[in-house]
N, C-alpha and C positions, 0 to 999 in steps of 0.2 A: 504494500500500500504506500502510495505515495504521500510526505508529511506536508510536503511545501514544496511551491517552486520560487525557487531563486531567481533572482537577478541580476544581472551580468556581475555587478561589483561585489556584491556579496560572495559569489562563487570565488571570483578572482581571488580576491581578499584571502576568503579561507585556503584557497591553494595553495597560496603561497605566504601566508603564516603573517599576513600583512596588521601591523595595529592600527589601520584604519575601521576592521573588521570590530562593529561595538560588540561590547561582551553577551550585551541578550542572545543577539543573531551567533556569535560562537556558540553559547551554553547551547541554542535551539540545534544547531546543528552538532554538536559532538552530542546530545540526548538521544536524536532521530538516528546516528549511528551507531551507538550504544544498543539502542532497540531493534538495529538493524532495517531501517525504514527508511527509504526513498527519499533524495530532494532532489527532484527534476530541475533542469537547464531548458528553459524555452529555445526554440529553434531562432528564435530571432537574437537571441544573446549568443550562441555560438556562430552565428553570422556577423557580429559588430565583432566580437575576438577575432576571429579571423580579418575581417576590414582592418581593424585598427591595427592588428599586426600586420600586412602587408602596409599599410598609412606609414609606420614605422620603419620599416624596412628600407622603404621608397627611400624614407629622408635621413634614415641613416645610410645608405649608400650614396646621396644625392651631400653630402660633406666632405667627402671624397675627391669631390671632382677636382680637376687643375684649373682652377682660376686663372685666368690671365694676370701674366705680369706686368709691369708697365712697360719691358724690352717687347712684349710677344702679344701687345692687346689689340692686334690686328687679329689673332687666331683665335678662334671660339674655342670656348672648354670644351674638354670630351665628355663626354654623356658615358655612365656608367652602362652596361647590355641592360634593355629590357628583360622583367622574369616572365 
């Protein structure tokens, strides 16, 4: 039986041990595993995790790039390969 469904931050949060996560929403969820009971992920919150990590990705790769110098600012930066 499913207890609750979460929410994209709250899931995060718990994943990864975040102290953003408030203690109720901890307590609720280490209780419903304890009892071994369900907290579902909406299909739309593993859809933004994934967006926002590709979002990230992007612009962490996208710092990378070579800037033009003031000798070479005739030449475009190179663009990292599309994924």
């Amino acid at each position: 039986m499913i207890a609750a469904v979460a929410d994209t931050h709250t899931a995060l949060w718990h994943l990864f041990n975040d102290a953003r996560l408030s203690s109720a929403a901890g307590n609720f969820i280490e209780g419903a595993a304890a009892r071994r009971r369900k907290i579902a992920i909406s299909s739309i919150s593993l859809a933004e995790v994934v967006y926002l990590a590709a979002f990230r990705l992007r612009h962490m790769t996208n710092w990378r790039r070579r800037w033009p110098t003031p000798s070479t600012s005739s030449q475009k930066p190179s663009l990292p390969p599309r994924l």
